[in-house]
N, C-alpha and C positions, 0 to 999 in steps of 0.2 A: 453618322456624320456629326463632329463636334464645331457648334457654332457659339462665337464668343461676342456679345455685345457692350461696346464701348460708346455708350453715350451719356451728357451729365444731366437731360432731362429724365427725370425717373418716368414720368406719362406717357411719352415718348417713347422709353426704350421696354415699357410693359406692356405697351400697344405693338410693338414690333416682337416683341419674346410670345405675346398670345397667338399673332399672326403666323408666325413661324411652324409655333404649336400645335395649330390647326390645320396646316399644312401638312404634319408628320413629322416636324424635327425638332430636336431636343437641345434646347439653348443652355450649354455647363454654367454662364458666369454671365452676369447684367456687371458692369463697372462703370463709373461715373468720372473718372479724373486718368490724368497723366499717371501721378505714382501711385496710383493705387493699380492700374494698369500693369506698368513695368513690376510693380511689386509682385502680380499674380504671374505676369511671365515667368518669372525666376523661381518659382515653386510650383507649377505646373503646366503639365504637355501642353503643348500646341494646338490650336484649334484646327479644325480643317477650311471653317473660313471665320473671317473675321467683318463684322458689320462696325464700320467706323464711322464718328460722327466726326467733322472737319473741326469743327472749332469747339473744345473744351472750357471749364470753369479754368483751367488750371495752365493752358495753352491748346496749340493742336495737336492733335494726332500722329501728326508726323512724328513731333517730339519722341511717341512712344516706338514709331520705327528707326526713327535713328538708336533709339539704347539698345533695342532687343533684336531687332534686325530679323523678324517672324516671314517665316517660308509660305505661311497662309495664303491662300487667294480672299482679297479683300474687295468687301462692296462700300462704297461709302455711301454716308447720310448727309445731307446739309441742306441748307435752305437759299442755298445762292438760286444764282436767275439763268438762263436759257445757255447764257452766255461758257457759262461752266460747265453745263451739258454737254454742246458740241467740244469743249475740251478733253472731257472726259471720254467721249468718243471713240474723240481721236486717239487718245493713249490707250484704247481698247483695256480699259478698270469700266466697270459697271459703277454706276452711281443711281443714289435716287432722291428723289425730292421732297422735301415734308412738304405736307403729309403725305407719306407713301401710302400710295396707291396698291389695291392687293394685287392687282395683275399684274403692274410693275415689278413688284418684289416677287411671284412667282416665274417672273421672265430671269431674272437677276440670278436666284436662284438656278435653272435651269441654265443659266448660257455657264454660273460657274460648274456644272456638272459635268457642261459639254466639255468643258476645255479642262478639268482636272484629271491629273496624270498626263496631260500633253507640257510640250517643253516652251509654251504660249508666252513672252516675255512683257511684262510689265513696267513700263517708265514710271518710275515713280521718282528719282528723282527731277524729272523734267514736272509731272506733277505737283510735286512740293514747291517748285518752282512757281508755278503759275498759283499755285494757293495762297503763299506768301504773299504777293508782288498785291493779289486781288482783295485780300482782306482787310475793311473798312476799317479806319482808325475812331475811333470813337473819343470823349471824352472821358478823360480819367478821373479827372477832379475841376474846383473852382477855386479860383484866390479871389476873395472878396477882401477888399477893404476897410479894414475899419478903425478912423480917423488918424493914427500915425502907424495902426498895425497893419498887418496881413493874415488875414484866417483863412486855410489850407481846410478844405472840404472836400473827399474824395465822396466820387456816386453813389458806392458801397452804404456809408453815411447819411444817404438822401430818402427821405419816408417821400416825399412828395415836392413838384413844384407847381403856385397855382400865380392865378394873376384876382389882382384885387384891388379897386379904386384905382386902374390905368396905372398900378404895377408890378412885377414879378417876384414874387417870392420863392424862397427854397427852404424848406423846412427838413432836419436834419434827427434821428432817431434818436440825439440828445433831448429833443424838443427846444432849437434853438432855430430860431428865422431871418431869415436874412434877406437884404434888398440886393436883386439883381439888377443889371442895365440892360440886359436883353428880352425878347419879348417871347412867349412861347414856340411861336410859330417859326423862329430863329433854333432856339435851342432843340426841337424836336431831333432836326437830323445830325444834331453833335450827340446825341442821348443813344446808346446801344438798344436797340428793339428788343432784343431779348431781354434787357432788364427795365425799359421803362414804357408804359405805355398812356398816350394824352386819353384818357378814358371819357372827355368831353371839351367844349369849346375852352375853358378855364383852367385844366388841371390833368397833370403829366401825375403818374401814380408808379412807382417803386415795386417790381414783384416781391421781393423779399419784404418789405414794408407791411405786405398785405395780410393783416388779422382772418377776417372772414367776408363773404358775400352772400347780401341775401335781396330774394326778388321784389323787383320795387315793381312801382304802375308803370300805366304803360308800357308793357313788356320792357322794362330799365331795369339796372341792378346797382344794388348800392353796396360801395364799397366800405369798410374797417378798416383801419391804418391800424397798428398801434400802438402809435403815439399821438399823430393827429386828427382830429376829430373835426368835423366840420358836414353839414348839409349840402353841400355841392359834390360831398363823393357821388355822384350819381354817372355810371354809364349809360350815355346816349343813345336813343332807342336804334341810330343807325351805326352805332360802332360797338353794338354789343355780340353780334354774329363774330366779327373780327377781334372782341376781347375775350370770347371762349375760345379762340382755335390759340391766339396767344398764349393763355393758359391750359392749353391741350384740353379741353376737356368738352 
């Protein structure tokens, strides 16, 4: 059996290729983006199934089924809530939840065994449907003001934001800072989870931003930006459980 994984987090999709592995099956291709995806379509066979993750660096998934239009029976990956569950269901697609669970994925597996070579029809445009309409708009960028300009700051751009003497800062991979109007606690749920996380009461930290981490007291861990530097990188000894599963590890 040829199984093809499309996901953009590498930990993620090497913890699901050893899983697989260990199971007995032989994963041809790990891919991490949209065209790098359709690109491997177009130069070689078909998987016999395909493990999708919903939302890419690059866009979703779908994207890659509208170009290539793959006959595979597909399971998908995502990290949505219950709610998408029972949709998934109901369009009788297998889905699973990160972190996937082994039993999960050995069931997944197994129902697509059951139904391969049957004529079992999959709504997937009614799924793309409902993926669409559900997925969170995040912020893209900031316009901060500065006295008769406009400076245009996309997240991409952003090492970290903290607060400091009762105000908000956003410190940018140029090493440029800037005063925000809004207060952390506001801008958390405009900030995409996948790319930013408040690592303590003070300071929202940029994955891509992230130099190195090493173990501090109190079972805390201090973070390296690098570009900004500061004593308050420290992870919170109750959001440090929740900042390793963030960064898969």
């Amino acid at each position: 059996m040829k199984i093809l994984i499309i996901e953009d987090e590498l930990p993620s999709a090497r913890l699901l290729q050893r899983k697989l592995e260990n199971m007995g099956y032989t994963v041809s291709a790990v891919l991490q983006t949209v065209e790098e995806s359709v690109e491997w379509f177009m130069s070689n066979t078909e998987p016999d199934l395909l493990f999708l993750d919903v939302q890419l660096a690059d866009g979703v998934s779908f994207d890659i089924l509208e170009q290539v239009k793959p006959s595979a029976a597909i399971i998908f990956t995502t990290a949505f809530d219950e709610y998408m569950l029972r949709a998934f269901k109901q369009n009788s697609i297998d889905y699973l939840l990160k972190p996937i669970d082994d039993e999960e994925l050995k069931n997944a597996v197994e129902k697509f065994l059951h139904f391969r070579g049957s004529n079992t029809h999959f709504d997937l445009i009614s799924l793309e449907a409902l993926f669409r309409n559900a997925l969170p708009t995040y912020k893209l960028r900031f316009t901060i003001k500065l006295g008769q300009n406009i400076k245009l700051v996309t997240t991409q751009n952003i090492e970290c934001i903290y607060s400091e003497n009762k105000g908000t800062y956003l410190y940018t991979n140029e090493n440029e800072n800037y005063l925000l109007d809004q207060t952390l606690d506001v801008l958390v749920p405009q900030l995409s989870p996948k790319d930013f996380f408040r690592i303590n009461r003070s300071t929202i930290v940029q994955f891509d931003a992230i130099k190195s981490i090493a173990i501090h007291s109190n079972a805390r861990l201090k973070i390296y930006l690098k570009h900004y530097t500061s004593d308050e990188l420290i992870v919170s000894r109750e959001r440090v459980t929740a900042f390793k599963k963030w960064l898969d590890i």
